[in-house]
N, CA and C atoms as a LAMMPS dump frame, in Angstrom:
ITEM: TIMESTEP
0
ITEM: NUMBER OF ATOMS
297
ITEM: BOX BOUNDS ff ff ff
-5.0000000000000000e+02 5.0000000000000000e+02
-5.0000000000000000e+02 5.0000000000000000e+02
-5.0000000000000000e+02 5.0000000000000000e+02
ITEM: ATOMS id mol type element x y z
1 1 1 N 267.461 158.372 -455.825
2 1 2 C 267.788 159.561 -455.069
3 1 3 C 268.988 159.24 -454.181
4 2 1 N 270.109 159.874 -454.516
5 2 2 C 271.043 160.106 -453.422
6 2 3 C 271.141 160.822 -452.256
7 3 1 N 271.712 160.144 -451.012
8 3 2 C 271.497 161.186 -449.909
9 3 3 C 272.92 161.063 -449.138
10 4 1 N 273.232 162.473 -448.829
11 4 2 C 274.411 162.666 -448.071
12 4 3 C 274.589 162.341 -446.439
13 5 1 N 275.66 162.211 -446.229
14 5 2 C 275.704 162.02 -444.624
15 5 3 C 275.341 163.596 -443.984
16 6 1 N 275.323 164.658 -444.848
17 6 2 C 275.562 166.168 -444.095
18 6 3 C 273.314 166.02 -444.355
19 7 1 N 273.1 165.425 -444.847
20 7 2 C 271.366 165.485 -445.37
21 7 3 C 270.596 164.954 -444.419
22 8 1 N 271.607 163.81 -443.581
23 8 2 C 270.664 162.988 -442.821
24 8 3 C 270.584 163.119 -441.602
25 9 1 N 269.383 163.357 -441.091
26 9 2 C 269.256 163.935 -439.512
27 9 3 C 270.092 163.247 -438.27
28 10 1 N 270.14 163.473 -437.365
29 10 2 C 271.334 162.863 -436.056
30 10 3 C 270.673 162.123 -435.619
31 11 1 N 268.956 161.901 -435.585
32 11 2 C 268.387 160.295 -435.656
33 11 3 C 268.634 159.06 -436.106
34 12 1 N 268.59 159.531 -437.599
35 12 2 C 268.433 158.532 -438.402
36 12 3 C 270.283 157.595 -438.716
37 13 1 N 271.073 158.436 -438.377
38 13 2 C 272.451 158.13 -437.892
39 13 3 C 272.612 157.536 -437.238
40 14 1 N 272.08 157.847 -436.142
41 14 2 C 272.219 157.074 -434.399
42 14 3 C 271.727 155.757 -434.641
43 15 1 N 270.028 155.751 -435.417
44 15 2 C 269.339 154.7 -435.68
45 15 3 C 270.478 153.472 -436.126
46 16 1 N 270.975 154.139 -437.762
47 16 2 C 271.822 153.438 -438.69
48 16 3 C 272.89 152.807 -437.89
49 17 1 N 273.439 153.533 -436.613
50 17 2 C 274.956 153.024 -435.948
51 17 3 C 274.361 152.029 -435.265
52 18 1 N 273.482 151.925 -434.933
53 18 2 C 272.683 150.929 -433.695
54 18 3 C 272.783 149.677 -433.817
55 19 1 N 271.741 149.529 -435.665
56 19 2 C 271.792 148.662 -436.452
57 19 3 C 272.937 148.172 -436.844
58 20 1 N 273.742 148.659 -436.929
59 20 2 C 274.951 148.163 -437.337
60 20 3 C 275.983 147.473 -436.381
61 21 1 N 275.874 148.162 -434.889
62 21 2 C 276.376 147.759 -433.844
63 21 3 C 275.658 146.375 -433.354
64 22 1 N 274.617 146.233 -433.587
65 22 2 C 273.591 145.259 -433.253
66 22 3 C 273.637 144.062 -433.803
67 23 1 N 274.047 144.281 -435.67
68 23 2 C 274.374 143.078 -436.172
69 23 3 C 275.519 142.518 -435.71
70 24 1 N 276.11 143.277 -435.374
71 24 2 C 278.004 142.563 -435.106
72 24 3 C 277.758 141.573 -434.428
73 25 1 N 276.812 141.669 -433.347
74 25 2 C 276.363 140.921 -431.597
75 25 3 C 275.725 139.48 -432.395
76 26 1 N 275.188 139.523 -433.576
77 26 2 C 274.353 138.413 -433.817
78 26 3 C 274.968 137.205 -433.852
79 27 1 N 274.439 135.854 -433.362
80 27 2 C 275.618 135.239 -433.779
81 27 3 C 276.209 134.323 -432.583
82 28 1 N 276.454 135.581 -431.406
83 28 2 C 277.558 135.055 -430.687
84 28 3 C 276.475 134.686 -429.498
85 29 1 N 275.14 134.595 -429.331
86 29 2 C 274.31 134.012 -428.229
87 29 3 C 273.101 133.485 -428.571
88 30 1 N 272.623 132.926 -428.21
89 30 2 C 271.023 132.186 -428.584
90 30 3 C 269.969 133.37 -428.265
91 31 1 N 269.072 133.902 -428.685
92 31 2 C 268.213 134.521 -428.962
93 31 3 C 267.654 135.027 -427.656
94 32 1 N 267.724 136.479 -427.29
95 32 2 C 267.22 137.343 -426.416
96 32 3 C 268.707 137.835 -425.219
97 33 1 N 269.895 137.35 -425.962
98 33 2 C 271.254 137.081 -425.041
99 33 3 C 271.388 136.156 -424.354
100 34 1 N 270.993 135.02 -424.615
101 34 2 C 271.284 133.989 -423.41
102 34 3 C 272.002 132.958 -423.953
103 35 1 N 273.37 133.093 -422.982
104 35 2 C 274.524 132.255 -423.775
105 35 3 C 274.315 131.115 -424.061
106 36 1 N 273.308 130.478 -423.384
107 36 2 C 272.975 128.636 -423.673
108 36 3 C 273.646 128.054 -422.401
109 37 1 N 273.434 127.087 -422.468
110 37 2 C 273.488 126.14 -421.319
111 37 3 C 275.362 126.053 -421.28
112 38 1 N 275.898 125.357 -420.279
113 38 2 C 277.45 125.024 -420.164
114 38 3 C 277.798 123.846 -420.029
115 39 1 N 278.376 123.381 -420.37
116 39 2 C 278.811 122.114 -420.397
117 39 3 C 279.55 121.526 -418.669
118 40 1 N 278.882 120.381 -418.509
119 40 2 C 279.266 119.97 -416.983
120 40 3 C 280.518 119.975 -417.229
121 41 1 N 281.377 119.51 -416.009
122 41 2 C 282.604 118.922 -415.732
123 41 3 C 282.44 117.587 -416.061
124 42 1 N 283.779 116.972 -416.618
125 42 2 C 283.946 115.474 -416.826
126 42 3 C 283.814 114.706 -415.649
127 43 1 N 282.957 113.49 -415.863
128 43 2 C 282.307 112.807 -414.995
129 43 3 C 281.262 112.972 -414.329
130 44 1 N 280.602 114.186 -414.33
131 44 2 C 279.583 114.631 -413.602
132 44 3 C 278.697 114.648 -414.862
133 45 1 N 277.168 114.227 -414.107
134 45 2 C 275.804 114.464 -414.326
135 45 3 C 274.904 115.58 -413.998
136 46 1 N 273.955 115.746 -414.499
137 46 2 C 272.967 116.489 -413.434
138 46 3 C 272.184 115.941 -412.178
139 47 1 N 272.072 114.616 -412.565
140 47 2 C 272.054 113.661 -410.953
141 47 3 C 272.828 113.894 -410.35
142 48 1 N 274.071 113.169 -410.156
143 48 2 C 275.579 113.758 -409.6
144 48 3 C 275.442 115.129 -408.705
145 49 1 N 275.71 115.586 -409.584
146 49 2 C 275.152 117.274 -409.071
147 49 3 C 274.51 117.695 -408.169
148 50 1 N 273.154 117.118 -408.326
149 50 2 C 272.143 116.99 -407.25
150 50 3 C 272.621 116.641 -405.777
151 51 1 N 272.967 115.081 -406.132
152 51 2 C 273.257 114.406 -404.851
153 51 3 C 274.032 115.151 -404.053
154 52 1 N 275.106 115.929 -404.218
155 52 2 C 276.244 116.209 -403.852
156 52 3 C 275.376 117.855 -403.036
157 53 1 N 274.662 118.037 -403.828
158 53 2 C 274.146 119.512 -403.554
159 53 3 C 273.027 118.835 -402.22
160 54 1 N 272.354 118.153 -402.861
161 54 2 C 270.926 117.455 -401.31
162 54 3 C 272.056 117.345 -400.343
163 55 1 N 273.468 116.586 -400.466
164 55 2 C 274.284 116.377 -399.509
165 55 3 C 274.521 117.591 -398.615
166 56 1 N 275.094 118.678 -399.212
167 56 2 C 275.447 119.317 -398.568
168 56 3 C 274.403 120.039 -397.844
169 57 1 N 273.319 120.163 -398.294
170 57 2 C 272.005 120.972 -397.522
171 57 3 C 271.648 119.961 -396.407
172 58 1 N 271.644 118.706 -396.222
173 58 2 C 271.528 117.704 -395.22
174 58 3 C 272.594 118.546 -394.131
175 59 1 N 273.778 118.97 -394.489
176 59 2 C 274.972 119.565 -393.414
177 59 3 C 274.683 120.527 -392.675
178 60 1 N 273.768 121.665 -393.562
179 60 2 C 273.509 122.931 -393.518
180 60 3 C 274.36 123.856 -394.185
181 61 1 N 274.774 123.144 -395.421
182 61 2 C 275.643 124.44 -395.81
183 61 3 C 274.613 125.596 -396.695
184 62 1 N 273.71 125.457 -396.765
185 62 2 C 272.741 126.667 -397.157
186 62 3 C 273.017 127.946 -396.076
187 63 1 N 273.054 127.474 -394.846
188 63 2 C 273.281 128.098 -393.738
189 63 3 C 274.447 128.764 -393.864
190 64 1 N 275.326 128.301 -393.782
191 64 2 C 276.525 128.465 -394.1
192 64 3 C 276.994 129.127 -395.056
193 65 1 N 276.288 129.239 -396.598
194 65 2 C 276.359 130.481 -397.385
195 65 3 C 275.4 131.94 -397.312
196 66 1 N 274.502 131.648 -396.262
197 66 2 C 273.965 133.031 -395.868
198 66 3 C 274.893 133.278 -394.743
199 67 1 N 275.207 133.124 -394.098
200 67 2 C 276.412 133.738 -393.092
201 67 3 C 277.239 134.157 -393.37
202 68 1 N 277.982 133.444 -394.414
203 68 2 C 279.06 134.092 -395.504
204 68 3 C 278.869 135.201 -396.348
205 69 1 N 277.707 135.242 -396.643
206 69 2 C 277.159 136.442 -397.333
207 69 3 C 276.968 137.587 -396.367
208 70 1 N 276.528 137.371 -395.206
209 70 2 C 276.276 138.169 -393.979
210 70 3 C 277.739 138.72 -393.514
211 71 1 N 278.96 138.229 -394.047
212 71 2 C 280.296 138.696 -393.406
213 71 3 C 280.148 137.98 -392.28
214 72 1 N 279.563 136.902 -391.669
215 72 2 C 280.056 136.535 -390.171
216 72 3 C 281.094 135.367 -390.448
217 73 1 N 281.983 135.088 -389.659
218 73 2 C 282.974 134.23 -389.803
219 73 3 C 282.523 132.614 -389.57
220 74 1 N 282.97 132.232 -390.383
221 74 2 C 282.84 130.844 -390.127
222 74 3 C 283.884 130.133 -390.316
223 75 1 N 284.005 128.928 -389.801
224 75 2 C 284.524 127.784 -389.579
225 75 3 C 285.391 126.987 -390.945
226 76 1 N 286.618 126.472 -390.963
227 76 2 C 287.253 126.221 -391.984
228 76 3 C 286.298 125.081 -392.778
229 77 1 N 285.309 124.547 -392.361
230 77 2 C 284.689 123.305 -392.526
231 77 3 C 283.46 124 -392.894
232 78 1 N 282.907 124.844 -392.764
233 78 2 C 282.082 125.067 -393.158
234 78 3 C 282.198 126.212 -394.302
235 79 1 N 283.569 127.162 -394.292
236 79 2 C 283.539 128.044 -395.661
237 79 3 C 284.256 127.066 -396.539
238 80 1 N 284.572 125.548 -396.383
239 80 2 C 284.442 124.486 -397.258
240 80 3 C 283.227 124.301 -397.538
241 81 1 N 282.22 124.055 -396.568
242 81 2 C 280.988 123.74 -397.389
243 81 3 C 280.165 124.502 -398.038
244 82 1 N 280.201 126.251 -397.827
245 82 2 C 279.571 126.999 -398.615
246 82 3 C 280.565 127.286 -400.034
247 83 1 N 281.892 126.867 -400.23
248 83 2 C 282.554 127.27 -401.352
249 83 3 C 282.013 125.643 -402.328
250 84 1 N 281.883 124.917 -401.381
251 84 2 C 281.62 123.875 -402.586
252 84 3 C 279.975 123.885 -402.918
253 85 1 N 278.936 124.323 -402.368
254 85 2 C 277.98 124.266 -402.46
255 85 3 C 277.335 125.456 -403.831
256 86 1 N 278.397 126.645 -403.709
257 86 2 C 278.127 127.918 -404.752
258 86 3 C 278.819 127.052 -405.776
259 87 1 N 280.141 126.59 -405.853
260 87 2 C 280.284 126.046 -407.188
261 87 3 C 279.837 124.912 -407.467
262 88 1 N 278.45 124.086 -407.159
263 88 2 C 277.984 123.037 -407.259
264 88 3 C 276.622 123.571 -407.842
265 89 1 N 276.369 125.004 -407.319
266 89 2 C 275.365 125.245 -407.526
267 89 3 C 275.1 126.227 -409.323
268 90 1 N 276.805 126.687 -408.841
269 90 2 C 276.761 127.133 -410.616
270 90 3 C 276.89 126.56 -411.35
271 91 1 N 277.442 125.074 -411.358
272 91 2 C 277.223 124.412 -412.277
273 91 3 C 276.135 123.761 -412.931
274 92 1 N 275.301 123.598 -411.618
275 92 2 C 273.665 122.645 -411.852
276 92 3 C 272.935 124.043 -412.719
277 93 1 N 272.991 125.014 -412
278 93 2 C 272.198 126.423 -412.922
279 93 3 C 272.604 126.102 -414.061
280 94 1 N 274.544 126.506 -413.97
281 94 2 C 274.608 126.914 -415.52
282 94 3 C 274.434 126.145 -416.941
283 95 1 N 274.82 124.53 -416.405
284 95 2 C 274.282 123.447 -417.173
285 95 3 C 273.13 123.323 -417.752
286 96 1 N 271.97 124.563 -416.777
287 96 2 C 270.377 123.736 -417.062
288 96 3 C 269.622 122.62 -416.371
289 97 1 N 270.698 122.084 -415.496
290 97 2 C 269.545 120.994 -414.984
291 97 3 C 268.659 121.42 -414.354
292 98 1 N 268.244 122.418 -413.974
293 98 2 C 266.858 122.962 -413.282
294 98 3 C 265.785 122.991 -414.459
295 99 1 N 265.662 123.029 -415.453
296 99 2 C 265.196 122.894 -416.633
297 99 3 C 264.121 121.524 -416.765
């Protein structure tokens, strides 16, 4: 049985484009969308990582990135320590070492 595009309901279309849009996506992420882990920076560990991160929470820069988040001004030394602490911290996430 042949069936026309003018035959087939605006469901079963939508359905068909979905599927089709859906396969394109396959492929390009590990299963449920999750891009997979990232690769550290050269020379660094997920120990490494750590240390540097326990370091900076010994300072208070935890502190220091809720204030920043809060808009209150801080100190050249310390929006050093909350800028290195977020990108210390995306890396340990995005790597996986919490895993």
């Amino acid at each position: 049985m042949r069936y026309s595009a003018a035959g087939l309901s605006a469901k079963t279309l939508l359905a068909a484009a979905m599927v089709v849009g859906l396969a394109g996506c396959e492929g390009t992420s590990a299963p449920g969308g999750d891009p997979g882990a990232s690769a550290l920076p050269a020379g660094q560990s997920c120990g490494s990582i750590r240390e540097q991160l326990n370091r900076l929470d010994r300072k208070g820069a935890q502190a220091s990135v809720e204030a920043a988040n809060s808009g209150k001004k801080l100190s050249a030394s310390q929006k050093q320590d909350a800028d290195d602490y977020n990108r210390l911290l995306g890396q340990y996430l995005g790597s996986r070492c919490h895993v």
